[in-house]
N, C-alpha and C positions, 0 to 999 in steps of 0.2 A: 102713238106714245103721247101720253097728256105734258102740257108743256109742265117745267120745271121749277119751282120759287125758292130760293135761300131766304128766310129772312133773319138775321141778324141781331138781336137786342136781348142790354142783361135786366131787362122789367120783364118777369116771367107773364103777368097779366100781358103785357102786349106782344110777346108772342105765342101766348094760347090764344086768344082772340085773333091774330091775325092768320094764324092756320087755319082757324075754322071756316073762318069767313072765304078765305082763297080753296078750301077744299074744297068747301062749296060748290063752289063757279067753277069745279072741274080741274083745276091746277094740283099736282104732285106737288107738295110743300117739306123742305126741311127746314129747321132749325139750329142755332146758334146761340151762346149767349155771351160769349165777345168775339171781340176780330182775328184774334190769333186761332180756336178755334174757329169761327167762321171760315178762314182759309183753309182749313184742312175740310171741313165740306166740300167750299167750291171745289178743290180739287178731285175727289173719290162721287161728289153727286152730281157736275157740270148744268149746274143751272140753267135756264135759259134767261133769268132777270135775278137781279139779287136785291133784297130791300134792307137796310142797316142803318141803326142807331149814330148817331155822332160821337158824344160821349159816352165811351167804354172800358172796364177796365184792360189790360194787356196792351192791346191792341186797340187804337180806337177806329171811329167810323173812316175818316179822311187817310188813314194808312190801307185800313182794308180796302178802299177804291183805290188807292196808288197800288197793289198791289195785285188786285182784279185786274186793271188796266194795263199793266207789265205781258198780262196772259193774253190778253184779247180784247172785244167787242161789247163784252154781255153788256146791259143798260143796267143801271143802280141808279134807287131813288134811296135818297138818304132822309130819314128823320132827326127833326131837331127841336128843342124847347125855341119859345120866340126871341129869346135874349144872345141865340147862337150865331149873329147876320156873322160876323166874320170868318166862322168858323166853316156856314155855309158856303162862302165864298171860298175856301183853302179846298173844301170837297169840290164843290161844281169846276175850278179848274184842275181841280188832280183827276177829273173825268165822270164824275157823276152826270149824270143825265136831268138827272130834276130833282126836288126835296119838297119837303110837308113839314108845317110847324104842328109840333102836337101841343093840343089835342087833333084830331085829324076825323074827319069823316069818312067810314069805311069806304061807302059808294064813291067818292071822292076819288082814295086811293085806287080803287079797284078800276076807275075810270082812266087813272094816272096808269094803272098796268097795262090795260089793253092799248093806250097812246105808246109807249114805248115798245112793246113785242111787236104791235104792225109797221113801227119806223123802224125797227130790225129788218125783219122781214123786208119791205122796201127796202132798205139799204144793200140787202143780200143780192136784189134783184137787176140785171142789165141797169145801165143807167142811161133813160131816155133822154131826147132833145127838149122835151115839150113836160112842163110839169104842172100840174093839176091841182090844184088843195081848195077848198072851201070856196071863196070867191073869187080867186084867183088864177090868171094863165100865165106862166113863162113860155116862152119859145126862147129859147138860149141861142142856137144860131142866127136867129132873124129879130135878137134883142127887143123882143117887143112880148110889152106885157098888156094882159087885157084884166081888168076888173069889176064882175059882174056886166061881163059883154065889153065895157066903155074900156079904149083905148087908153093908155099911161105914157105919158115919156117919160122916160129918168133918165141921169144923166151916168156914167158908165159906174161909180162910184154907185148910189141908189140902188141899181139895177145889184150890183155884187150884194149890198147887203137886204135888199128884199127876195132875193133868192133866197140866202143864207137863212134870213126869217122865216122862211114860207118852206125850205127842208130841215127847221126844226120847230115847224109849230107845236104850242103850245107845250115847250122844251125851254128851261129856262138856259138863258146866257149871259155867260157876265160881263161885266166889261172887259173885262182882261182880252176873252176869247174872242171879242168881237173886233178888239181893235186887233189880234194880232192877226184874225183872217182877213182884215180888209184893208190894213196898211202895214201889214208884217211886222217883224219885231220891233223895228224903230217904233211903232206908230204905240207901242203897248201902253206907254206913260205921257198920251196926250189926248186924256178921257174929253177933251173939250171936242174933237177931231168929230167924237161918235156922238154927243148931243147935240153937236149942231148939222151932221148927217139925219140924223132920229128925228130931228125938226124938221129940217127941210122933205123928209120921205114921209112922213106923218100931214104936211100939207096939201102932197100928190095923191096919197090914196084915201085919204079918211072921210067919211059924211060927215055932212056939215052939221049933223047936229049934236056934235060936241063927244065923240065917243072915239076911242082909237085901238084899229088893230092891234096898235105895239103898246103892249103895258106896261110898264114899269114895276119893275121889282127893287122898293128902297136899299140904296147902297149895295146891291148886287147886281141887278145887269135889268135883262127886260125879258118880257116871254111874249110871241106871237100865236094871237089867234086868226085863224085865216076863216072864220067866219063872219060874223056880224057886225065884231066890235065887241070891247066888252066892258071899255071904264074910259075916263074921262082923261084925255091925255096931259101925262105927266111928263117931264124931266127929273 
């Protein structure tokens, strides 16, 4: 069975174009063109990812992932104009998985799909001791991490949110999320806690010449790539 896409949005140009392009690449696509409809897709066509608009009429984007999210797992990448960062940020913690400022680069997104259905997939799968991504080794019982072969200490703190990083790479998160998984709800409203972690873990694993795993997404969180590096480390 070919996987499944909902995409979401009431600009009819970007959802004939983004049907074509996901038919393409083999993907069963339906369409939406607001959230309240949208819901009544996911539920009669069960998606396996859903992609949607921000601003919509009925319904808008940030209800329809609170309401996706109420059912289950699916991933949703949500699109936004650039002037949306906060609205971005209401989606990524009501459970979006990632977003795209439009205008957007198809190959882009289509690069952003397959990143989300294989961390599905892995998520569905046993969940091993020992975890593997890009440059990166955890050993979780034996707390020790390797990168690119060399040895890292971190300190237990570190260690929780370079995990965390490296089972959602290149997955953005915001701050909200990251402080409540690494110092629980108290920790959610003391954003200083995670940039002066983000620094101190950004001088243990980064090359020195000037480029850093963890990116910075302004006023919204960070996203991890567990490759090579990809930009010039911010706060």
């Amino acid at each position: 069975m070919p996987t499944r896409i909902l995409v979401v949005d009431d600009e009819r140009q970007i959802t004939r174009v983004l049907r074509g392009s996901l038919e393409s690449h083999g993907y069963e696509v339906a369409v939406a063109q607001d959230g309240a409809e949208g819901m009544r897709v996911f539920e009669q066509f069960a998606p396996d990812l859903v992609i949607t608009d921000l601003s919509m009429p009925v319904m808008d984007g940030v209800e329809l992932t609170k309401a996706v999210r109420r059912l289950g797992e699916t991933p949703i990448i949500v699109l936004s104009v650039r002037e949306q960062d906060q609205t971005k940020v209401l989606a990524l913690d009501s459970g979006a998985d990632d977003y795209m400022t439009k205008p957007f680069s198809t190959p882009e997104l289509l690069a952003r799909v397959r990143v989300q259905l294989r961390r599905r997939r892995e998520e569905e799968a046993p969940e091993e001791d020992t975890l593997v991504e890009g440059d990166f080794r955890i050993e979780r019982a034996a707390h020790r991490v390797t990168i690119r072969g060399e040895e890292v200490h971190l300190t237990p703190k570190e260690f929780d949110l370079l995990e965390l990083f490296v089972r959602n790479t290149d997955r953005v998160m915001t701050h909200k999320s990251l402080l409540r998984s690494i110092w629980g709800a108290a920790g959610v409203n003391q954003p200083e806690y995670l940039r002066v972690l983000v620094a101190q873990l950004r001088k243990k694993i980064d090359r020195p010449a000037g480029t850093s795993y963890i990116e910075s997404e302004p006023w919204i969180g960070y996203r991890f790539r567990a490759g090579s590096g990809a930009q010039t480390a911010e706060n």
